[in-house]
N, C-alpha and C positions, 0 to 999 in steps of 0.2 A: 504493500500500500504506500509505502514512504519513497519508492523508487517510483512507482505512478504519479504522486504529487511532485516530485522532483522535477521528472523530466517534463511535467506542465509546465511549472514554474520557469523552466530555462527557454522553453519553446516560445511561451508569453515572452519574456524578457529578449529573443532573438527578433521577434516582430518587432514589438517596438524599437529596439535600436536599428532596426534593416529601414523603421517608417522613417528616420529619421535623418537616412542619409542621403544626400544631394545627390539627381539626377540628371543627366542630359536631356533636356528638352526640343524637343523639334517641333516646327511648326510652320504654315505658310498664312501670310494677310495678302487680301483681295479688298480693291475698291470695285464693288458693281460688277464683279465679277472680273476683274481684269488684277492680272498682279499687282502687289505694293511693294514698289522698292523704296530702301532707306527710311521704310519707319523703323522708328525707335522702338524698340523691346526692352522694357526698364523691369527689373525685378527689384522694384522699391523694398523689398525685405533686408534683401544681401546688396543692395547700390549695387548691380552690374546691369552691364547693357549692351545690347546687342541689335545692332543693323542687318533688315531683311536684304535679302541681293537681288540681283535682275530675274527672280524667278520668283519673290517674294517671299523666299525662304529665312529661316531664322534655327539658332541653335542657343541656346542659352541652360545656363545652371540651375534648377529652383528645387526646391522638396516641399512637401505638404503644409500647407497653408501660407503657403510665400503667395505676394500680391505683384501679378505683373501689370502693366501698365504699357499701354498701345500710343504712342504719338507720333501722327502724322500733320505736315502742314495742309492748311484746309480743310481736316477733317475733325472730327468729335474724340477725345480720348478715351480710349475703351479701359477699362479695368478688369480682373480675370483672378478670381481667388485658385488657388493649386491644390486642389482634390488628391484624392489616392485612386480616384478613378484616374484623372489624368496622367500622373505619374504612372501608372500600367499599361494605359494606351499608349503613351510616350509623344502624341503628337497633339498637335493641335492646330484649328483651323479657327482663324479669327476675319471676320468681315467688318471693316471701321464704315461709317458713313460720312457725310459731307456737311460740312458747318451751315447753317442756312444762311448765316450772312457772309457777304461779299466782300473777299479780300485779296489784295494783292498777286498777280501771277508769280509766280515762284516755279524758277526751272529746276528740277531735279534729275543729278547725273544717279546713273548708275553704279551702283559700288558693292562688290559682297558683305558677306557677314564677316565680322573681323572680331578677336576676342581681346576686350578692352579693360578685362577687372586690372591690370598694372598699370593704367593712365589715370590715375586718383585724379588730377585735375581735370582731366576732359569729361572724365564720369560723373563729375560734382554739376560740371558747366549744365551738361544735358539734366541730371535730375534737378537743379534750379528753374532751367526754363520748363521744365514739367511740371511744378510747380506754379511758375507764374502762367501758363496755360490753365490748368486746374482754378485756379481762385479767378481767373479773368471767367471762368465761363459760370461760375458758382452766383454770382451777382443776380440777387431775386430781379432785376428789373436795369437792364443796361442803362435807359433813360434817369433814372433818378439814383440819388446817391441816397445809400439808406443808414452808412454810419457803422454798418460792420462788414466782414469777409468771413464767409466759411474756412476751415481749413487754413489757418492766416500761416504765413512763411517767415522763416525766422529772418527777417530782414538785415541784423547786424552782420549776420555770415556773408547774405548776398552781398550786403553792401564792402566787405572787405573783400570777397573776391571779383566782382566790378572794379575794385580800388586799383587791384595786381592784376586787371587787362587793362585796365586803360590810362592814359596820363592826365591830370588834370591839367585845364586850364591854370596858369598862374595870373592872381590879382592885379601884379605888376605891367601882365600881356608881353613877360617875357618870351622871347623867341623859341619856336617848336622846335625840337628837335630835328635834324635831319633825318630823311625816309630811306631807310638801308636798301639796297639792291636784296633780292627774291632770296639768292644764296646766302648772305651776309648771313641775314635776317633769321634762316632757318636754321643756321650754321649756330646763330648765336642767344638765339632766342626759347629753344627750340631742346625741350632733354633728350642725353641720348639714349634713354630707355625709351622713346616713343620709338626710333628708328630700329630697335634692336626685337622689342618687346610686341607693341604694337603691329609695327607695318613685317614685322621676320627679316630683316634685311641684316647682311650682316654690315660685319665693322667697314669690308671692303669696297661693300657695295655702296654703302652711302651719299660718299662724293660724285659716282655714278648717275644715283637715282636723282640726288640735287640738279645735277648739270639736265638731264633730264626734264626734270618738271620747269626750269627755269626758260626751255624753248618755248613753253607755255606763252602766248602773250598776255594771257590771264593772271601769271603768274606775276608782273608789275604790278596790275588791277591788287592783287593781293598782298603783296608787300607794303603798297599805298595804304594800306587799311591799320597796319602797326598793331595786329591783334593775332594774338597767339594762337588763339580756337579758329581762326577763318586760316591762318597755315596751315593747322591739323590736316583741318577739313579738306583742303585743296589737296595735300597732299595722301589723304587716304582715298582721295578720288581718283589720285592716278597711277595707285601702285599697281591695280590691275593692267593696265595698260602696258607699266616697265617690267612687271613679271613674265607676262606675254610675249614678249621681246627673244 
């Protein structure tokens, strides 16, 4: 009888620690039945995040009761609680819908799924502006201001990482800095755990894929900008391109 309750007891306690260990997740998002590239896949539990590719595919880490989160531009943010059912399908199929109101054209390149949990800065950047999407669409009545935010964001954090992208104006109207050239800029601005971690690129290849992305003429356009996150970006848009090569 003591060897029967034993081996319950161990069986029990194998379930539960197997429920609790972090799975690979897959999954495709469709607008209107057409793929979605480059939405954001946020697993607000564990901050990681993961971008669908040209097929609308997505791979991300969650375990049971992690809360993922869907943001694309122009569309509605979906949210997706992680069942035990879903972890044993292992996939998942999400359909976003369209904002009803009328915003800005926004070109969107193509880019795969890339795994981003070692870029603590760019993963912070995306779950802020998931945030301020979240409370911008929460507002009982867009027209009048009613004096609270659902959901309110801890603004001190935003505001000191807005501080470390951008320069402020001085009161003096002392003179802007000069605008680095493309490579400078990426060379100097720019850790080299993104190049190594991020994009897979080795130490060698770097100067390579610089010289590269810099034929870009888009690539001025971007250096113009003096903004850390719009290098990332440019640059994880074109690693498919110099992999390819």
């Amino acid at each position: 009888m003591k060897s029967k309750l034993l081996a319950i007891l161990l069986f029990v306690l194998y379930q539960s620690g197997f429920s609790q260990v972090s799975e690979r997740l897959q999954g495709q998002v469709v607008f209107d039945k057409t793929v979605a590239i480059k939405v954001e896949v946020i697993n607000a539990t564990s901050k990681i995040v993961a971008l669908t590719d040209t097929e609308g595919k997505f791979i991300i880490t969650a375990e049971a009761n992690d809360q993922l989160v869907f943001v694309a531009k122009n569309h509605e943010i979906k949210e997706l609680k992680v069942t035990a059912a879903i972890i044993k399908q292992g996939f998942i199929n999400m359909t976003l819908a369209a904002k009803a109101e009328e915003l800005k054209e926004v070109i969107v390149q193509n880019m795969t799924s890339i795994k981003l949990s070692k870029d603590a800065k760019w993963e912070q950047a995306k779950l802020d502006q998931y945030a301020l999407e979240k409370n911008a669409s929460s507002l009982k009545n867009p027209g009048i201001y009613t004096g609270t935010i659902e959901n309110g964001m801890d603004f001190i954090r935003i505001g000191k990482m807005i501080g470390s992208l951008f320069k402020k104006k001085d009161n003096n109207n002392h003179q802007k800095s000069p605008i680095l050239p493309f490579t400078e800029a990426a060379k100097t601005q720019i850790e080299p755990e993104f190049y190594t971690d991020t994009l897979q690129l080795r130490q060698e290849e770097i100067a390579t894929f610089l010289d590269f992305c810099n034929k870009d003429p888009k690539s001025k356009i971007i250096a113009a900008h003096q903004n850390i996150l719009s290098l990332q970006e440019f640059m994880s848009s074109k690693i498919l391109q110099f992999k390819s090569l």
